[in-house]
N, C-alpha and C positions, 0 to 999 in steps of 0.2 A: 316773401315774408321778411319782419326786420324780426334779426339775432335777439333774442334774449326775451321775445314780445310773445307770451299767451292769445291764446285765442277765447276768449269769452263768446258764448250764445247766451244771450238773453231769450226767454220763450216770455211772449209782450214786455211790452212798456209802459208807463208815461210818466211825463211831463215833470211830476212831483218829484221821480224818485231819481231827477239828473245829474244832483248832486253827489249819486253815491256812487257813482261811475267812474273811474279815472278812464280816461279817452286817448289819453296818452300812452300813459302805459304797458295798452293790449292792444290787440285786436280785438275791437266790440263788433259782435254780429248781431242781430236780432230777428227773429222768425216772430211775425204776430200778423195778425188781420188786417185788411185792407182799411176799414173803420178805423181801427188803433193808428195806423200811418197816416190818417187826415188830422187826428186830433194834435201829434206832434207838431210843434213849434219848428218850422223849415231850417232852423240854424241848427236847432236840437240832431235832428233826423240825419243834417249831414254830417255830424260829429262821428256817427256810425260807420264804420267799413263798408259792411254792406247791410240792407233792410230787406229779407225774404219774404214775399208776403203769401197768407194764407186767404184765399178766397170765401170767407163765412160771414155767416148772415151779424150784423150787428144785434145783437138782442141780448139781451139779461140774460140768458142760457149760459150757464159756467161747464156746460160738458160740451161743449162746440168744440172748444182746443183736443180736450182728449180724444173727440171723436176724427181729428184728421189727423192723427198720429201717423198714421200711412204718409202721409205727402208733407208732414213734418220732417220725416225721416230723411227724403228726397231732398228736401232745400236744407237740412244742415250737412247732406250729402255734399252738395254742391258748395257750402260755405266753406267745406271743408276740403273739396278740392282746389279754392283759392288761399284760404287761408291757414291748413292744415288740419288734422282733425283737433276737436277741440280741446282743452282742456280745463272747461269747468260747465256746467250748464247753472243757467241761473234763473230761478222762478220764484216772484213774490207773489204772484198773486192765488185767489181761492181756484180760480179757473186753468192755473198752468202748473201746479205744483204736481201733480200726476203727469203727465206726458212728459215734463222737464224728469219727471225719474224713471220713468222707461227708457228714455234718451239716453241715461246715466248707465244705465244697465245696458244698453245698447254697444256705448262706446266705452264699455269699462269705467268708469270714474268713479273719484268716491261722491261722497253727501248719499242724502235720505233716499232709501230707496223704493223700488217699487211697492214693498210689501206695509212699510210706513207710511209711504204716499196714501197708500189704497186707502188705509185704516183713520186716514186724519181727513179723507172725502167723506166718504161713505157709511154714512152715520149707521146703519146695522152692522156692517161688522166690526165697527169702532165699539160697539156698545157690547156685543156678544164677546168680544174680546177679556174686556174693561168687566164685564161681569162674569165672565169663567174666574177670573183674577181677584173677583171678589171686590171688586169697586163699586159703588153704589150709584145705579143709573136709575133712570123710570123707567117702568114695563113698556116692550114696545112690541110691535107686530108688521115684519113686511109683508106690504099689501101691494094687489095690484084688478088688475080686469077679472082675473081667474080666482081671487079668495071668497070661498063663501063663507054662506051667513053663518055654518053650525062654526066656523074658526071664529068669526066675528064675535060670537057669541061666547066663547070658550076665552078668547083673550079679555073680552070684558066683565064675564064673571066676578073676576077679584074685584074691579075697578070699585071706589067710592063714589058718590053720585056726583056730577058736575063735567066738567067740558073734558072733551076730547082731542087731542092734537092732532092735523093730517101735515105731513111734509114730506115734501120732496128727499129723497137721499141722499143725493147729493149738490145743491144748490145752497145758498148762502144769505145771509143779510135778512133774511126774513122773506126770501125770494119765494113763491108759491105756496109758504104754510095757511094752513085756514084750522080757526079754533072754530071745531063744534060744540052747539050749545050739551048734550048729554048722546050716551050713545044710542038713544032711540033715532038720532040723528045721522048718528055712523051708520048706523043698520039702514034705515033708510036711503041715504045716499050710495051706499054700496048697492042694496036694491035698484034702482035708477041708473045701475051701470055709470056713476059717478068717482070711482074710483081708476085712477088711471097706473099705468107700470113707471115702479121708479119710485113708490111713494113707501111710506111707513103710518102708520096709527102709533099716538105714543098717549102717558098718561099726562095728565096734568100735573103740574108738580107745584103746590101749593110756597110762597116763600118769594123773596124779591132775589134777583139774579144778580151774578159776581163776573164781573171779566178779569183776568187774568194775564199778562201779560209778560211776556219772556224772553232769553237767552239763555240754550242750553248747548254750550260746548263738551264734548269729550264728554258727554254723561253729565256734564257740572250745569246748575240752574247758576249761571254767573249774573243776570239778572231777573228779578221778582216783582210784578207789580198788581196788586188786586184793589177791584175799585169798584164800587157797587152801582147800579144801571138805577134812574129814579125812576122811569118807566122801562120801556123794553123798546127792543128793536122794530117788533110786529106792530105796535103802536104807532111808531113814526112812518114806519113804509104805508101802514093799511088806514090808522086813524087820524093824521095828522097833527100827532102829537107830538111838543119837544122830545130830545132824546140826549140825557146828559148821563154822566158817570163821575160818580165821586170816589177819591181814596178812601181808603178804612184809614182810621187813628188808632184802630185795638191792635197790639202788640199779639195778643193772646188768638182772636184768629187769623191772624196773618200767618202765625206761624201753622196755624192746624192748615190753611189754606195751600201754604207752603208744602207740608207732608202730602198733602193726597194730591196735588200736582205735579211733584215728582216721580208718585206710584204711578201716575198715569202714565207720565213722559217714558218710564222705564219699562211699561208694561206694551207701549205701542210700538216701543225702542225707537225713539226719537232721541237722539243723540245730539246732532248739530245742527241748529236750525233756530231761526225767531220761533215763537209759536202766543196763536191767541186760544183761551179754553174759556169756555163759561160754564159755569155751576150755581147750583140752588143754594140756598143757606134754609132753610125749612121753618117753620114754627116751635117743630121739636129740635132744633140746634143739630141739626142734620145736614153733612155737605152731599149733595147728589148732584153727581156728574150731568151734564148739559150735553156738549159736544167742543171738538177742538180742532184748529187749523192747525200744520205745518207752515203759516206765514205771520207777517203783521198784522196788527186788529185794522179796519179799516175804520170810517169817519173821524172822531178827534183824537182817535186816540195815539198814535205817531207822533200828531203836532202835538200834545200834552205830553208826553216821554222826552221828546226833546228839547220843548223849552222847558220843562219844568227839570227834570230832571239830568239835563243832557245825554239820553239814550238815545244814539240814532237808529230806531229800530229797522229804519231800511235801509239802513247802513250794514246795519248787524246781519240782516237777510244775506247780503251780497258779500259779506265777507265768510260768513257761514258757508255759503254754494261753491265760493272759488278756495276754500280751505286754507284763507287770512288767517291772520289771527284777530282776535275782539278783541275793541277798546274799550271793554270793559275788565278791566285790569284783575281786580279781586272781587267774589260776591257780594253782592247787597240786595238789600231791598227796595219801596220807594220810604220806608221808617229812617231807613239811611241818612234822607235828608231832611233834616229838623223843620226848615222854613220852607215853604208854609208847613206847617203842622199838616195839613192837609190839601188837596187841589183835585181839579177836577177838568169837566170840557161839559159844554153846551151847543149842540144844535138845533137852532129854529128853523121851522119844517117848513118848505117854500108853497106845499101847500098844491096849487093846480098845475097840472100835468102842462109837456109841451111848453114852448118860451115864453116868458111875463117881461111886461116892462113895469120896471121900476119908478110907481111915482109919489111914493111918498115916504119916509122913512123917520121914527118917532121914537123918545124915550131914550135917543145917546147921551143927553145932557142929565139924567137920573140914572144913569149906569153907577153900581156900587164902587167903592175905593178898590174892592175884592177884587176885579176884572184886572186881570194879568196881561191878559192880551186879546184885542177882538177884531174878526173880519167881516166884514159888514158891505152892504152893496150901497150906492148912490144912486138919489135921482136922476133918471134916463138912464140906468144900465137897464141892458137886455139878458136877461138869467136863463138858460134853458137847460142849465143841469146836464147836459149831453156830455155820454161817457163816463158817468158819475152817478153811481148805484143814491148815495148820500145825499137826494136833492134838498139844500141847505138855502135858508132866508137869510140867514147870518150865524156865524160861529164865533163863541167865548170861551177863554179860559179864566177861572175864579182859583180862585188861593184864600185859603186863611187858617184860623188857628185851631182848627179843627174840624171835624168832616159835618157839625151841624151846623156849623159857621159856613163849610161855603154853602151849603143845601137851602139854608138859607139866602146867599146870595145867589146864588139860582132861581130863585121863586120870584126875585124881585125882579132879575132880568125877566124873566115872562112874564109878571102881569103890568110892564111897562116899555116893551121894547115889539113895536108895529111895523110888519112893513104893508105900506099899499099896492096894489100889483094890479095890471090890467093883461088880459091875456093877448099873447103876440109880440111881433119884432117891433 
């Protein structure tokens, strides 16, 4: 070992977040998946001390890491008899932030730990928490193979008429939710032994949805950023719909957004850590808790915090886990920064599954003045999203002088910016 050099475990990686690593400095370890080691960049990969790799299936499944916590244990055992035991573990993503705090609790260390980890997966006891506390969540009911109908029936009583939410508990992005049309649906499908373990029944929660975006050190929200969804996440993954997010311009609920994200952060005892949360804003001017990560928001919204704002939020992760200090000096908001008045992020959905070739691509030369920044594919690339929950046609940032100003530059990129695609390499 060299004098003076930390040992960092990273639990996964990629590619994106190389920059927030100094390599120098430590001894970088990383324990991740066999999959995760192919999609690294070979120059990337050797920057690393050592790369322990975990034998699991490539899939969208965010509980695979938790689940070999056992032979996790074993290869930062062994990391650690080369390069000492560790001393910091570091997990951004929705799939490693649990194991990365069992580790922590393992080898003594500080950051988030298991009991917070648990609470920012696991969306029933996130929720049972958050409403012992008196936070305002939707009804929800865990479900699985063994719930019957007369519970079915007893949780839907209260319900208003209209759709029903089924999701997984702890998986992410929109990963296995299905809205049913009414709960003569639920009942039904529960009959048909269509309900599987692991899952929840939630209410529908009428109102457009808010992400929220953070840095909490030492208990302090040192950064704040709330930005409203023009569609939803379930749309882009299940309907092939855009999926963009605009700032708020209101002073007034930022700040109430402000208060009941802190009661959150304080109530699940997140401390030090980025974190993403989403919430309702309702009809009746109602904020109702959604659910929230212990990490960074994933699709645009990093790359809009940092160029817009210069928050490195995955910077902020990794200084958070090894107990740096932020370079986010004093608190703010994103009101903080005047220009644009307002801004946002754009992703257009690539639409069919498996690799496309790119042969056509239309409507860059009518992209508004608003467009900040955008990335975009070319004729003859091969797009196959692998690795990449986000599969993206191209991605925009807009700005301007206010959050109807970009929402309108938004609408114009979509009903003028085409790409053509044929499926294959």
């Amino acid at each position: 070992m060299t004098a003076g050099k930390q040992h960092v475990v990273h639990i996964g990686f990629h590619a994106s977040e190389a920059h927030t690593v100094d390599f120098d400095a430590d001894h970088v370890t990383a324990v991740m998946a066999r999959g995760s080691l192919t999609r690294l960049p070979g120059e990337l990969a050797s920057r690393f001390a050592r790369i322990a790799l975990l034998d699991l299936p490539d899939s969208a499944d965010l509980d695979t890491y938790d689940r070999a916590y056992d032979h996790m244990c074993d290869l930062v055992d062994e990391l650690s008899a080369e390069f000492g035991a560790p001393d910091a573990i570091v997990a951004l993503y929705e799939h490693t932030t649990l194991p990365a705090a069992r580790l922590r609790e393992r080898f003594g260390l500080p950051g988030t730990n298991v009991r917070t980890a648990l609470l920012c997966r696991d969306k029933v006891p996130m929720k049972e928490t958050l409403a012992a506390a008196g936070v305002p969540v939707p009804r929800f009911l865990p479900v699985g193979p063994e719930t019957g109908r007369s519970e079915l029936e007893d949780f839907l009583a209260p319900m208003p008429p209209g759709p029903i939410v089924l999701k997984p508990r702890s998986q992410g992005a929109s990963i296995g939710v299905r809205i049913l049309d009414d709960a003569d649906a639920l009942l039904v499908l529960a009959a048909e032994g269509g309900l599987e373990e692991g899952h929840e029944v939630e209410e529908f929660v009428q109102g457009p949805i808010y992400h929220i975006d953070g840095v909490v050190r030492a208990g302090e929200m040192r950064w704040f950023c709330t930005s409203r969804y023009l569609d939803t996440c379930f749309n882009f993954q299940h309907g092939d719909q855009p999926l963009a997010a605009v700032t708020s311009d209101s002073p007034e609920l930022t700040e109430r957004m402000q208060e009941f994200t802190a009661r959150v952060l304080d109530t699940l005892g997140l401390t030090d850590s980025t974190f993403h949360m989403e919430l309702f804003h309702t009809p009746d001017d109602e904020l109702v808790f959604l659910e929230i990560g212990n990490r960074f928001g994933g699709a645009g919204i990093s790359w809009h915090q940092r160029t817009v704002f210069g928050v490195d939020l995955a910077k902020e992760a990794v200084l958070a886990c090894t107990g740096r200090p932020s370079e986010v000096l004093t608190p703010k908001t994103m009101l903080d920064t005047p220009d644009p008045g307002a801004s946002g992020w754009l992703y257009m959905p690539l639409g069919a599954q498996g690799s496309v070739h790119v042969l056509g691509v239309t409507g860059l030369e009518e992209l508004p003045e608003a467009v900040l920044s955008a990335e975009v594919p070319a004729v003859g690339d091969v797009l196959n999203g692998r690795g990449n929950v986000w599969r993206t046609g191209g991605r925009f940032l807009v700005g301007g002088p206010s959050t109807a100003s970009v929402e309108q530059s938004m609408a114009r990129i979509v009903d003028t910016y085409t790409l053509t695609t044929k499926a294959g390499d």
